[in-house]
VODREN-154794 format. One record per residue (C-alpha): y, z, x. Coordinates in steps of 0.25 Angstrom, whole numbers, plus 5000, padded with zeros to 4 digits. Last residue first. Example, Ala and Ser with C-alpha at 12.3 -4.5 7.8 and 13.67 -1.06 7.14 Angstrom:
REM residues 2
499650295055 498250315049 
This chain:
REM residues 411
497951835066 498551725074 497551645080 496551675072 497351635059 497851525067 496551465069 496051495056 497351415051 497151315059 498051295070 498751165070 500151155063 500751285062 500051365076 499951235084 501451225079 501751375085 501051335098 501951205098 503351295098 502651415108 502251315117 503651245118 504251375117 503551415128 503951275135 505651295132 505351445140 506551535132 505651555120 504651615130 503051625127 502051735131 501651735118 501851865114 503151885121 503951755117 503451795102 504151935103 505451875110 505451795098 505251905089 506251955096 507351845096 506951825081 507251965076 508551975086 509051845077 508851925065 507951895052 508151785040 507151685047 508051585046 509251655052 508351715062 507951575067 509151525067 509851635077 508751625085 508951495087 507651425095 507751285089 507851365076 506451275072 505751345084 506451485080 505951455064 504351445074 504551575082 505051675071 503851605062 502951635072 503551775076 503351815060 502251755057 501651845070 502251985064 501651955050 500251925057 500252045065 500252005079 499051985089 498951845088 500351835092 499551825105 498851675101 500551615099 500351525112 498751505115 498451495100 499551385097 499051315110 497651305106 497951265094 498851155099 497751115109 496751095098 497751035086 498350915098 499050815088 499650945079 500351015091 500950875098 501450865084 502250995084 502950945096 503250815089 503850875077 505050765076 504550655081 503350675071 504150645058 503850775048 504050745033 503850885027 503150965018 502351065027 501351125021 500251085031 501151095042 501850975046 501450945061 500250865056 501150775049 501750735061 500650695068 499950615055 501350545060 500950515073 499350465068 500150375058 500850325069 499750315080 499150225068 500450135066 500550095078 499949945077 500849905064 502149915075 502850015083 502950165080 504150255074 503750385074 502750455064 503050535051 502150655047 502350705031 502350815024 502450825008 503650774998 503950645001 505150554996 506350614997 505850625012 505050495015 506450415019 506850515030 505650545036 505650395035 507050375042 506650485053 505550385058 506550295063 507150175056 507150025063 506149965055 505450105051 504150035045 503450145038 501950185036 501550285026 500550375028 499850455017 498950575017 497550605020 496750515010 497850405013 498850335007 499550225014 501050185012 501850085019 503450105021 504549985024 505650075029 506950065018 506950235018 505550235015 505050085009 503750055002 503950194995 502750274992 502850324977 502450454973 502050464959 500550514963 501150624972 499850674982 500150834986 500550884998 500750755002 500450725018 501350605021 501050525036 502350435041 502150315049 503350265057 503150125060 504250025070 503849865067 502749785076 501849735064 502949725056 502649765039 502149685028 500949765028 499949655027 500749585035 500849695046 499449755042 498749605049 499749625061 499449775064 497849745063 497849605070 498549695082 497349795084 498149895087 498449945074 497150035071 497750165070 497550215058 498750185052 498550025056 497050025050 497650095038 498850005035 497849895038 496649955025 498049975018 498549835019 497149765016 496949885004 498349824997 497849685000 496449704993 497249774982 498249654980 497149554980 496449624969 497549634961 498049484962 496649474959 496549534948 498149474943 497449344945 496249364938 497249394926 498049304927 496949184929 496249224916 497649254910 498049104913 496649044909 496649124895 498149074893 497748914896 496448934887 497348974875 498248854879 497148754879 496548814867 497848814859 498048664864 496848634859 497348604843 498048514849 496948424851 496648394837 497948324836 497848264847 496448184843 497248064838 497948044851 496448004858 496447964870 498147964876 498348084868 497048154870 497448164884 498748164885 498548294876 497648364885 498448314896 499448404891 498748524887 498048534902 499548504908 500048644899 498948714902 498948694916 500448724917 500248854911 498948894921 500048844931 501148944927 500049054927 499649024942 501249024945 501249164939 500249204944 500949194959 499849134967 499149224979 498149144983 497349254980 498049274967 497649114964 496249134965 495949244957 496849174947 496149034949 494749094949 495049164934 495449034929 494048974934 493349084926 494249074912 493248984905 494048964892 493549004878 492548914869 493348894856 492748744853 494048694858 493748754871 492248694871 493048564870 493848594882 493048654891 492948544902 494548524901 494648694905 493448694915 494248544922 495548604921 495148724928 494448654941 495648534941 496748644942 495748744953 495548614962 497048564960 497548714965 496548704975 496848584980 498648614981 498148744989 498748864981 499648974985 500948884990 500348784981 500848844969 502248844974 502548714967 502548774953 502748704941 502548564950 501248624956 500848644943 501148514936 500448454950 499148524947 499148484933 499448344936 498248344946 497248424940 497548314927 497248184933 496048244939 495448294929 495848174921 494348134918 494148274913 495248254904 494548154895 493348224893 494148354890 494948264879 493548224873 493148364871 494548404868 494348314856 492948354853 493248504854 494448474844 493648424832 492448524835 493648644834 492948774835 493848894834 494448954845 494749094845 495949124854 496049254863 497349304866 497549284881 497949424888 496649424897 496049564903 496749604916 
């Protein structure tokens, strides 16, 4: 940020460079005097400044710049411009130790104020007669004052900056190492619990979104329904991490609907930092039994036969081809038909009459195109495992088959 201080234009004043000449001389053998009486009037405006700054280091840095400021005096009244370096080294300084500015600022003032003092005690105990000319350096002091204090603000607010990115890449690079897993090694968990500012052994649901397309105005809550919530883009999608308290995972499906419009996989509740990989992995579950156009939030207790399908693709796929394999046979139309007559039965927990009504035919129409279905596959509705084959063959076929593979299979 480039300096706000208005330039002043010096001229050359031989008179007043011998007399702040001889009154640097006579400051230089206060030094000490005066790093001490400064440092106190600080500490007096503001007694918290050694709760960020060792009582030495603050004397050290107070006699450092005093003693380049008093040394430059007579070059100052000959226009020469301040050196700004050792300012610049107390704000970098400063943020790190995380000083408000504010109180740096104040003290910079207070400086001023005590440098323009002594100044005149000075040369008013020496030499009273040369007051008069040295009030024509009050500009320059205070014109150097505001060059320091924006040089200092200015590196300050840097590496305020700074400091705030290397923070915000610490807590995503341990949000990462968490989500992917890497939570049992117990300095892990506790270093991303302070980091984080949540309890190392609280209850976590993880939820994993899937936009269908990205929102640039979105913005991602730091509560969901009054649960603490951390977000973390990623290339694939996005997870957020959500501390329940004593909520269940139906309060965040609850809490992200208003506010998310694609699909997205919500884990169960799990204990503590450390289980936050085999939650992520739950919840990428869940997702994975949405199909791809699916815009729905999806928890995975609720769709946990479909998830079984999903986590095993091979042994799913084989199951879906050995079930539905001889409505290979059919007319395309014809098998759409008994497929979709099977699966709106499923949802009707088994009503034919629900099922008709939703598929706008006759209840005799689904009863035998049921009956049809039981005698290709060799399957019976009445047999609670058929229909548990026929109900995860059917989700092999939605959510894991190919679509070459099902076009083979089924056409």
């Amino acid at each position: 940020m480039p300096s706000t201080a208005t330039t002043v234009t010096t001229a050359p004043d031989e008179e007043l460079a011998a007399v702040a000449e001889a009154t640097s001389h006579r400051l230089m053998e206060r030094l000490t005097g005066l790093t001490d009486r400064l440092v106190g009037e600080i500490l007096a405006d503001d007694p918290a400044y050694l709760g960020f700054v060792p009582h030495d280091e603050l004397w050290q840095t107070v006699r450092d710049i005093l003693d380049e400021s008093i040394d430059a005096m007579g070059r100052r009244a000959l226009g020469e411009e301040p050196e700004l370096a050792k300012a610049i080294a107390i704000g970098r300084r400063r943020a790190e130790q995380g000083l408000p500015l504010e109180s740096l600022l104040r003290a910079f003032r207070v400086g001023g104020r005590v440098y323009w003092e002594t100044m005149i005690e000075v040369v008013s105990d020496d030499e009273p007669s040369a007051l008069p000319i040295l009030l024509r350096f009050a500009s320059i002091v205070w014109h150097s004052n505001e060059l320091q204090s924006n040089a200092v603000a200015d590196a300050y607010r840097r590496t305020e900056s700074e400091l705030l990115r290397r923070s915000g890449e610490r807590v995503q690079a341990l949000l990462d190492a968490l989500l992917d897993g890497r939570g049992a090694d117990g300095g892990l968990a506790k270093a991303a619990a302070a980091a984080l500012d949540l309890p190392m052994n609280g209850r976590y649901a993880v939820v994993v979104l899937r936009w269908p397309r990205r929102d640039p105005g979105f913005e991602r809550p730091e509560e969901l329904g009054g649960m603490r919530s951390v977000w973390r883009m990623r290339t694939d999608g996005e997870i957020v991490v959500v501390e329940l308290g004593d909520r269940g995972t139906g309060a965040v499906a609850a809490a992200l609907e208003p506010l998310f419009r694609g699909a997205a996989g919500i884990s169960p509740a799990v204990e503590g930092l450390a289980a936050l990989g085999r939650a992520r992995w739950l919840a990428e579950i869940a997702l994975q039994t949405c199909d791809s156009g699916d815009r729905r939030i999806t928890r995975l207790d609720d769709r946990l036969p479909a998830a079984l399908v999903v986590s095993q693709p091979e042994l799913s796929g084989y199951l879906g081809a050995s079930v539905l394999g001889p409505l290979t046979d059919l007319d395309p139309v014809d098998r759409e038909i008994l497929l979709e007559t099977l699966a709106t039965w499923l949802d009707c927990e088994g009503s034919a009459a629900r099922t008709a009504s939703r598929l706008y035919c006759h209840r005799n129409t689904v009863f035998n195109r049921l009956r049809r279905l039981e005698q290709l596959t060799s399957r019976s509705l009445h047999r609670p495992r058929d229909v548990v084959e026929l109900a995860l063959a059917l989700d092999a076929l939605n959510l894991v088959t190919s679509d070459e593979a099902r076009d083979r299979l089924l056409n």
